[in-house]
C-alpha positions in Angstrom: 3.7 -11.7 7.0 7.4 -11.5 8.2 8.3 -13.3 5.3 6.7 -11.4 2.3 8.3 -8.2 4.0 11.4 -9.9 3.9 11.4 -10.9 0.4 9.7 -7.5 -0.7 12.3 -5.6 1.7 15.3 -7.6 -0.2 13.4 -7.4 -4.0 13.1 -3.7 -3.3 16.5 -2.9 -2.2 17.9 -5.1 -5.0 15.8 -2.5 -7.6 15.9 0.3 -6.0 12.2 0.5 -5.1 11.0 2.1 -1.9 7.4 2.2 -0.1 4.7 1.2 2.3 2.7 -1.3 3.0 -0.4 -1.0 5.5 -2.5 -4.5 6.2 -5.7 -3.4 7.4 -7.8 -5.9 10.0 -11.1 -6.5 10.0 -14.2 -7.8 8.6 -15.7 -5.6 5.2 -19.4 -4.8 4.1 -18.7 -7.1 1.9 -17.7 -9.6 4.1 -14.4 -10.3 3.0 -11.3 -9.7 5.6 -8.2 -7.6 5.5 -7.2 -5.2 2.8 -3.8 -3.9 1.8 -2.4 -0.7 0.8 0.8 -0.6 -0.5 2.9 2.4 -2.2 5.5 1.3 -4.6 8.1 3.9 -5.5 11.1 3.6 -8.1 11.6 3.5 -12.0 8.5 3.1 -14.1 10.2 -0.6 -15.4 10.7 -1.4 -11.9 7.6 -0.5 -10.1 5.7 -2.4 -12.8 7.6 -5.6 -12.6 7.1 -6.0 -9.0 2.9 -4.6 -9.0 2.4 -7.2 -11.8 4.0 -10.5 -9.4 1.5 -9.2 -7.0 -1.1 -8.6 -9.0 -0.5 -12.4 -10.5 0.3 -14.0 -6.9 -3.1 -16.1 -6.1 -3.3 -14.8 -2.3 -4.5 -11.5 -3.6 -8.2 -10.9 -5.3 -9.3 -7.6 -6.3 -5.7 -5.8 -6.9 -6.7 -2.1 -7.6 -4.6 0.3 -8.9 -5.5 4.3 -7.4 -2.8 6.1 -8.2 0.3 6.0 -11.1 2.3 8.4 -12.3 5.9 10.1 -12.2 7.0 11.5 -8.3 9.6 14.5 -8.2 10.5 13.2 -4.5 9.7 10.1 -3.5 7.8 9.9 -0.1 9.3 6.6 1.5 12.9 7.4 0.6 13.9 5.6 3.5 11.8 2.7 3.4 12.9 -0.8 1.9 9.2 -1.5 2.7 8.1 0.1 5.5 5.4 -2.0 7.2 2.1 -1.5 9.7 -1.2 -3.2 10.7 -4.2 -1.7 12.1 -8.0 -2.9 12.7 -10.5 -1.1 10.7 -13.1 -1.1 13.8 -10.2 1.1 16.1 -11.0 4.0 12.9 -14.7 3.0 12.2 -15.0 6.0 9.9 -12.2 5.1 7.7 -13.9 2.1 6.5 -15.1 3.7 3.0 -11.5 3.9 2.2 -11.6 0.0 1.9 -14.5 -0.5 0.2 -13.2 -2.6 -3.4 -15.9 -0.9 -5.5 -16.2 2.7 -4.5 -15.2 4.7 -7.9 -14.2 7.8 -6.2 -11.0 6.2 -4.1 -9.8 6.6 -8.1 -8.2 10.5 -8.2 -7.2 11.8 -11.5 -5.3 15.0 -9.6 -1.7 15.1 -7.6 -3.0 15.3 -4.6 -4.5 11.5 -2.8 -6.3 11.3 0.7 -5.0 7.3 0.5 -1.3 8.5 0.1 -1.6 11.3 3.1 -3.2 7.9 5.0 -0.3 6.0 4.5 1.9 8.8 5.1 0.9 9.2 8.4 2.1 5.8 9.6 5.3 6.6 8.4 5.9 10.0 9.5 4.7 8.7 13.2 7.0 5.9 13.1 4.9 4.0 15.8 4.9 0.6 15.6 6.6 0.3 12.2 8.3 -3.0 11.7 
């Protein structure tokens, strides 16, 4: 893991991009383990260029998109690629947020329960690596 954040950290700060990413532990309904959730920020051109290497790198299945669309402040302005890991079964309730094929995790309106999620990691600053 220390290396993908140190090539995203360096990829991001060489286009400008800024984010989070959360790795979330733990075995699925589906019985699949870990999930990521990551927030790119940055120019459109930018953004897309780096989602699309992940989205073609072979170590990730299922690569969803929830949410696109222009920012008027960006939320991880700070963050090369801010970084934190949890277990699912310390926030047994939260595990619906991970399941793959759940339509509704897709919001059409500004406001996204994922983002305030991620958010939260940040805005603690615990553990952040």
């Amino acid at each position: 893991m220390n290396l993908i954040l140190a090539k995203s950290r360096f990829r991001n700060a060489d286009q400008g991009v800024t984010g989070f990413l959360v790795y979330v532990e733990g075995i699925f309904d589906d019985h699949t383990e870990g999930r990521f959730l990551q927030v790119l920020e940055g120019s459109k051109k930018d953004v897309t260029e780096i989602y699309d290497s992940i989205k073609k790198d072979p170590r990730h299945h299922q690569v969803t998109t929830i949410k696109e669309g222009p920012l008027e402040i960006r939320n991880f302005n700070c963050w090369r690629m801010g970084y934190e890991s949890f277990n699912v079964q310390e926030f047994p309730d939260l595990q619906f947020f991970f399941q793959l094929d759940i339509q509704p995790l897709i919001y059409h309106d500004d406001h996204h329960p994922m983002l305030d999620f991620i958010k939260s990691f940040a805005v603690t600053g615990k553990n952040i690596r």
